[in-house]
N, C-alpha and C positions, 0 to 999 in steps of 0.2 A: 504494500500500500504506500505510495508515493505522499508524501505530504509534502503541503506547504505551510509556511507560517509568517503571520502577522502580528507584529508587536502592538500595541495599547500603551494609552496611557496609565499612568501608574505601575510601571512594569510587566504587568498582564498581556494575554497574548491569543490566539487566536490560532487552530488548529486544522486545518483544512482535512478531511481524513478522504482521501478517493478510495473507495473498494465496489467490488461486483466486478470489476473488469477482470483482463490477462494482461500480462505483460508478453510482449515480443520483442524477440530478440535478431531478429534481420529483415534490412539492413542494418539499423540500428536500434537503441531498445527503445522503446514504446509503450503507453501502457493505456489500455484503448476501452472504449464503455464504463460501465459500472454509473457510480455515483458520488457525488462531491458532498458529504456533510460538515459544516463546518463544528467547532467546538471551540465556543469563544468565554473566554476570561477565565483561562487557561493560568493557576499560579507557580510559576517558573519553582520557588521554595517545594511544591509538593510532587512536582512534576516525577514520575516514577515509572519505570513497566508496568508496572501493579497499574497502574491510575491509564497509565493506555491499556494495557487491558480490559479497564473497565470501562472505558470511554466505547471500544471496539461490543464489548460486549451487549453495550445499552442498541447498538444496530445487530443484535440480535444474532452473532457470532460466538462460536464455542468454541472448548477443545483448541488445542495445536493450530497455531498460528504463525504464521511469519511478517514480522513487521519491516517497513523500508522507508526510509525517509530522502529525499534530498537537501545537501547539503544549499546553505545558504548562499545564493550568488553563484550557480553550478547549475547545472542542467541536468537531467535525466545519464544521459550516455557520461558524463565526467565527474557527478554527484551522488549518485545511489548508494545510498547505505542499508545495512541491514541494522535494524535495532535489537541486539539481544541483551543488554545488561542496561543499569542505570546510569553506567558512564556515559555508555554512548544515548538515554535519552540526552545528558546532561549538555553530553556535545551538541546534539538536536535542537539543542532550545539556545544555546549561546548567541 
């Protein structure tokens, strides 16, 4: 799930979560349908796996997941990251 993000004020942030689509990978990646939910005032201090998890879960997703973000100011093909710990949401939201 590619995300993007939008800072607020007072620190707070903004979530954009794309899922229902595929991703593809030729020519280059891609990641096509689904749906864009946002998830806005988002607070950076609690910000966790745990808390995407449970952000993913409220759209009605179980079980084994794989999370992916891009990096900010990067594109798809030179930014895709995978989210597996809370370092890297940590990196996510910086």
């Amino acid at each position: 799930m590619p995300r993007n993000r939008e800072k607020t004020l007072g620190g707070l942030f903004t979530i954009r979560i794309h899922h229902g689509g595929k991703f593809f990978n030729s020519p280059t990646i891609r990641y096509e349908g689904g749906c864009v939910e946002p998830c806005e005032n988002c607070i950076p201090d609690v910000m966790s796996l745990i808390t995407i998890g449970d952000i993913v879960g409220t759209l009605g997703y179980t079980g084994m997941i794989n999370y992916y973000y891009v990096m900010t100011g990067k594109n798809i093909n030179n930014g895709l990251r995978m989210l597996l710990t809370d370092n890297d949401v940590l990196e996510m939201i910086k």
